[in-house]
Each structure stands twice: as C-alpha cells, then as structure tokens.
N, C-alpha and C positions, 0 to 999 in steps of 0.2 A: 058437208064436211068443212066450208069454208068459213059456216057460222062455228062452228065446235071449236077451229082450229083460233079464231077470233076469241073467243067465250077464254079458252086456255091462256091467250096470251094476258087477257083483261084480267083472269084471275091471276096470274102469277105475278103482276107488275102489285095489285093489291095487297097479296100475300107477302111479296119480297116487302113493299113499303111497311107495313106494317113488321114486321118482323127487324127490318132493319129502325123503325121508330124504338122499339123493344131494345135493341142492341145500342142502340146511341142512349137512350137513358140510364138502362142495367151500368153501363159502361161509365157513365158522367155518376152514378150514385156510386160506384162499386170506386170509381178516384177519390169522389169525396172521404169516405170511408178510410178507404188505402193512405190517404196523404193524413188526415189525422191521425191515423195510426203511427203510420212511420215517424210523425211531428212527436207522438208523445213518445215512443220510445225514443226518439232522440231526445227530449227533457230529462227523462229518468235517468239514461244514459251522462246528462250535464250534472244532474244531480250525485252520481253515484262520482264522477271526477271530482267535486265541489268536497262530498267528502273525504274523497282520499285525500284529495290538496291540504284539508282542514287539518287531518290526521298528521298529514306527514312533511308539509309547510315545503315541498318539492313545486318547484313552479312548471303547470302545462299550456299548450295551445288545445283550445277545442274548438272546432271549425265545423262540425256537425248541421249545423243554422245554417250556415251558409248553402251546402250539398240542398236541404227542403227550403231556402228560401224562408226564411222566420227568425224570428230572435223573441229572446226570453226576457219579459218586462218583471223587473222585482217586484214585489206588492206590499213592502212594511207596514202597511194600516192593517193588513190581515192580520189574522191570530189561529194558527202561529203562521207568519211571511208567507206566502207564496210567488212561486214563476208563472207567469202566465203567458201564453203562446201566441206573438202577435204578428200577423202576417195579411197581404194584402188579401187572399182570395178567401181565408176562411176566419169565421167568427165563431165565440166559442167553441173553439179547437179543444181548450184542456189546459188545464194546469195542475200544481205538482206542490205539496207544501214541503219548505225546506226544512229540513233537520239538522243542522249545524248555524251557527252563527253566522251570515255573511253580510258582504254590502257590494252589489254591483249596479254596472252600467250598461243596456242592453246594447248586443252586438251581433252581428252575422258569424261575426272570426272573433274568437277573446282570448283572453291569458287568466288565468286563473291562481291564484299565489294566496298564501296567507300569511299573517303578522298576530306578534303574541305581545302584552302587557306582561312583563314578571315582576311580579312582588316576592321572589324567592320562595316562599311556603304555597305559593299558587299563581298559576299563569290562566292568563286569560286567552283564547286566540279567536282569530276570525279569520275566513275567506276573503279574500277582496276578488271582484270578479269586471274584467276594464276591455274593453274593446283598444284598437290600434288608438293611441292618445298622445297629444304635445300639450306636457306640464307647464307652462308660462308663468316662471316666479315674478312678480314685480317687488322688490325692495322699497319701501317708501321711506326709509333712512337709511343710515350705517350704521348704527345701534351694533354691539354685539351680537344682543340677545335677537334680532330681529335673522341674523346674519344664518346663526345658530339653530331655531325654530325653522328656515328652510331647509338646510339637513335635517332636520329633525324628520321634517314631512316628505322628502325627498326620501328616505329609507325609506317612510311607510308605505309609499308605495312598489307595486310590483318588480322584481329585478331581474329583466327580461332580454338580457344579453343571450338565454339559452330557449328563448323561446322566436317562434315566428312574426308573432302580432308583439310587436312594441310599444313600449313605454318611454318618450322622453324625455328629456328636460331641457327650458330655455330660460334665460333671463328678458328680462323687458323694461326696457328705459324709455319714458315718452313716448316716441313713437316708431320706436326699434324695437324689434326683435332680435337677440343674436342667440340663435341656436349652435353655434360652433364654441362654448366656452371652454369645452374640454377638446379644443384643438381641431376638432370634424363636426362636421354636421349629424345632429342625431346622438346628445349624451344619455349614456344609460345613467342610471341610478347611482350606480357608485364612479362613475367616470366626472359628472356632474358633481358631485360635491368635494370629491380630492379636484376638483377645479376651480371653485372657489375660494380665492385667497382673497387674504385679508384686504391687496391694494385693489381688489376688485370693488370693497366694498365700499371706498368713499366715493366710489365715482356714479353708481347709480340711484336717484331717489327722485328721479320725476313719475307720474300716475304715468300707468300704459294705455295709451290711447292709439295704437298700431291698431291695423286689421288682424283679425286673427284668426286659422286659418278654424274652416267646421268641426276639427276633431278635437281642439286646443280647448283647457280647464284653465282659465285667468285666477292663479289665487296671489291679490296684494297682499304684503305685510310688513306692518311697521307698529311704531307704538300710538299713532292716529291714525282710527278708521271711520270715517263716512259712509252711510250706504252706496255700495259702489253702483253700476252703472251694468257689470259686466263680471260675470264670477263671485269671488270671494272677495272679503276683505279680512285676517285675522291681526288682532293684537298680541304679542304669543307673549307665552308664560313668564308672568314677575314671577317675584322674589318666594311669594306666597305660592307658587306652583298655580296660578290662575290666569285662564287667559281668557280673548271675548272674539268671535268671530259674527260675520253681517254676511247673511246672500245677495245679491241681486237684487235690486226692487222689492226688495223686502223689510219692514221697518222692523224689526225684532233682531235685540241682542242676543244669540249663543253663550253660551259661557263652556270655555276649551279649558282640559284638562291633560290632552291625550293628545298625539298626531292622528288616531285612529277617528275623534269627533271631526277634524278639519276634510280627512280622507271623504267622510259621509258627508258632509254641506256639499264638498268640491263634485264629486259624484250626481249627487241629484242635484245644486243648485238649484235653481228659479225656476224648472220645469210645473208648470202648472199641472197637478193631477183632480180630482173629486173632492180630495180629503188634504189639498192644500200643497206649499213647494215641496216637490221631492227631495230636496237636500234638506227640510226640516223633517219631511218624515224617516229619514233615515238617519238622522240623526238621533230623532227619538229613540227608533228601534236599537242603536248603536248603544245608547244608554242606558234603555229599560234590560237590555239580553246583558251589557256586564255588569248591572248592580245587582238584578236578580243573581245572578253566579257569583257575586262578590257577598252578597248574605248569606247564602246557601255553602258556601266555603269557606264561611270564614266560622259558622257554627260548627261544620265539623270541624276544622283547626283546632277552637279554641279548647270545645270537648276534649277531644284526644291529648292537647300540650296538658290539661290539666288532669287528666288520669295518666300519664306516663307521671306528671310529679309527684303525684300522691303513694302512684307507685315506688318508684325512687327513692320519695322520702319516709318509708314503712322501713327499709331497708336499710337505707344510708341519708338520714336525718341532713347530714350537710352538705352531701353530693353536690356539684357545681350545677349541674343539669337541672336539678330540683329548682334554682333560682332562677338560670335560663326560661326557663318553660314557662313558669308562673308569670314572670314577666314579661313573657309574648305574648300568654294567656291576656292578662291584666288591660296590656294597650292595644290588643287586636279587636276585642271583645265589641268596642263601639261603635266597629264599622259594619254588628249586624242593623241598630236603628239608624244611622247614620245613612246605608246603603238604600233603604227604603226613602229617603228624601231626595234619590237620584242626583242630589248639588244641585236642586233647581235655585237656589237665590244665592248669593254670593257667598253669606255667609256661612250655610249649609258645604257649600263647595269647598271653601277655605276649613270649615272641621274637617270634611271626607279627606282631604288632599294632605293636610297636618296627620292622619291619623293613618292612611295607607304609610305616609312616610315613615310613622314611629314605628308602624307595626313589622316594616323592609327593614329598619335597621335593628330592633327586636332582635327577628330572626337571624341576620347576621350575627348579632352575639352568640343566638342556638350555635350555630355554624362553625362560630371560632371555638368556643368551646368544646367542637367534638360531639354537640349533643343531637345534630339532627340526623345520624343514623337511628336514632330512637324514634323521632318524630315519624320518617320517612317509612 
C-alpha cells in the first residue's frame, strides 16, 4: 500500500509538471498572439482616425500606443507608405499601408491634424501626425521675410489648444531659450505668432546653441544657411516663390515651396533609416503624393474648363465665361509636364511656382466673373 500510495504521488507531481509545462507555453504563445492582435487592431484603429482627420481637418489625441506599449514608425520608401508596429518585445508584429496623404512622427500618445495647399480650383491636403513636441524657431536675422516664413510654418503645424498631447512654440537666441513669448510658458500655435511683433524681431539673430530639451524640432531660419549641427536650417521663400532648406549632418540642399516641405525635413530630420535621413524620405514622399495629385487634377480641370467653353460658346459666342475658362484652361494646362519634374532643379521649381501662381489668379478671374458655379 505504501509503495502504490508512493507510485500515485510520483505520478501526479509528473503529470501536474508536465501539464503545467503545457499551460505556461499555450499561455506565453496564446500572449504572443493576443498582444499582436490587439497591436494591429490598434494600427487599423490609428489608421481609420488618420482618415477621418484627413477628411474632416478636425484635430484628435490618439493614445491607443500608449494602452499596448508600441508606436507606429512611418515607412515613406514604401509603395504605397506604411505604419509599422515598433515595440520592445515583439518583432514583426504587422503593419498597415496608409491610404491618405500623411507625414508623421512616431509616438506612444500623438495629435493628429491636417493642413491643405489651395490653389482655389484644387486643394491639396495631408495628415500631419506629431507626438507631445517644442518647436524651437531660431531667427538668424530680422529680415521680414525670415520673420513671416516662421508664421508661415508655425500654422502648418498642428493647433492643439483642444487636444491633450501638445504642440509648442519657442524662440531661441544663442543660447536661450524663451518659451514664454506669448506671455506663459507653453505657446500654442496661434498664441505664438499674434506674439511676435515686429520689436521682437531685431533683437534675435544669434545661431541656437542652448540645450534642447528630447522632445524639441530645432528649425533655424534666415536668408544664410550652413549645414547646421542640430535640426533644420531653411532659407524661406524670395521673391520668385523659392526657398532652400538643409537637415542636420546632411550635405544636400532641399528646395522649399510650401511650409508643408519644411513640416517633413523637420519631422524626420537626420534620423538614420536603411534607405537614408528620414526628413529627406519624407520629404520625397511629400513631393512625389502632391505633384502626382497636382497632374491628375489639373487634367481633369483643364478638360472640364474647356468643354463648359465650347459649351457656352455654341450658345453665347461672347459670353464672359467663355474667355474666363479658356484662359484658365490655357495657363493651367502646363502644370500637367511641369508636375511630373516634381521642381527638382531650380529652374524647373521657379516654372512650377510661376505657373501654380498664374493658374490661382486665373481662376479668381473664373470667380469674379460669376463663372465658377459652372466649373464647380
């Protein structure tokens, strides 16, 4: 009896080990599993905000990452972009290709907003997608234009007084920082630039060589830019509508059109990825997604303006609308080869930039004329 009652115990500590080796693995595979899962519906879930934000230019917090511990690494070299799911304990977890225009910066907690280019007959818009952030302008003159191009890039981005995860603004002299220009510490968006007056602007033009704090985008600007050290450096737009920005450590001049091009250097800067700095691959991406949509809309534009005229003029030979049209037609038309050269060389940029402009005041003629209920 006392060997049986031995044999029973020997078996059952076996069985139990064994059983419970079973339940600790089932259990470590069955997390594995469960935590990708919940990581990708959480992506799909960023994605499916990313386009209502796109749609409806309404700014959110999405905080999701944070809850599983992960953040979503953009991927612009892709075709077409994707999010990729980057976290410490699991490797290819999953990712998700995006279908709207965006440019983000990964984050645990982020703000999600977007910004539109209008040329009146067509807008352009993107996503912009930014984790908790301090903008740090540096001024490297008093220039106007210099003064002017930080508002400029100061709208584009996020305006997140109604969100959780913020967006700053500071200026930066030497080796100050003053984050209080709009009075408190912490300027929003538009608090930050009805704060900059003019007597602000001859007093700062030394390079920022402050400490700057891990969450902080360093973008200098003036009409001299050096490869800088730390951020950005842009020269913002003459007279010709062309400007030129410089990453970090990086020897290649940008050529800026848009606040939306500086948005994307500033964003990925100097980050070293596979396929080179993430502020140039987004930047690419930023350029190849609105000239492709700037060809593709500007064929149907010009189609349509010249069959409402032909229309019109069947009818009413001298119709006011008939000349309107033709001649939006006429100067819009070149921005379909034009769009395909992206303004990679100066001079290529200086036609696209001349030719968007003729084709926006174009169409305000449509406009005043009364003629673009037809168009529309």
């Amino acid at each position: 009896m006392e060997v049986y009652e031995l044999f029973k115990m020997v078996f059952g500590l076996i069985a139990s080990g064994f059983i419970l080796f079973f339940l600790i693995n089932f259990a470590g595979l069955y997390a594995g599993v469960g935590g990708c899962t919940g990581k990708n519906i959480a992506l799909k879930n960023f994605l499916k905000s990313v386009e209502d934000v796109y749609l409806t230019e309404n700014e959110i917090d999405f905080t999701d990452f944070k809850r599983l511990q992960f953040t979503a690494a953009f991927q612009p070299w892709q075709s077409p972009p994707a999010f990729q799911i980057v976290d410490d304990a699991t490797e290819n977890c999953g990712y998700i290709r995006a279908t709207v225009p965006v440019l983000s910066k990964p984050g645990e907690e982020v703000v999600i907003d977007a910004r539109t280019i209008n040329l009146g007959w067509w807008e352009y818009s993107m996503a912009i997608v930014i984790p908790e952030t301090l903008v740090v302008f540096s001024p490297r003159d008093g220039n106007d234009a210099t003064w002017d191009f930080i508002r400029d890039v100061t709208l584009a981005f996020p305006e997140t007084d109604n969100t959780e995860t913020k967006v700053r603004f500071a200026l930066c002299d030497s080796g100050k920082i003053d984050e209080g220009v709009c009075g408190s510490a912490g300027c929003s968006a538009f608090d930050f630039v009805a704060s900059i007056l003019p007597a602000t602007q001859g007093t700062m033009s030394g390079a920022c060589t402050a400490t700057l704090p891990d969450n902080a985008l360093l973008i200098s600007v003036g009409a001299i830019c050096d490869v800088p050290t730390n951020g950005i450096c842009v020269q913002p737009l003459g007279s010709n509508g062309i400007g030129s920005a410089m990453i970090a450590n990086v020897s290649q001049q940008f050529t800026i059109i848009d606040p939306l091009d500086v948005i994307a250097l500033s964003l990925g800067g100097d980050e070293e990825t596979l396929f080179g700095p993430q502020g140039k691959l987004l930047y690419n991406y930023k350029r190849a997604s609105f000239f492709q949509e700037l060809g593709l809309a500007t064929e149907l534009a010009t189609v349509r303006a010249l069959d409402l005229a032909e229309a019109i003029h069947t009818v009413h030979p001298d119709h006011r609308c008939f000349s309107a049209l033709t001649s939006f037609a006429t100067v819009t038309a070149p921005l379909i080869p034009l769009a395909e050269t992206e303004g990679k060389t100066p001079s290529e940029a200086t036609a696209l930039v001349a030719t968007l402009t003729a084709s926006k005041n174009a169409y305000t003629t449509v406009v005043d004329l009364g003629c673009d209920y037809l168009f529309t």
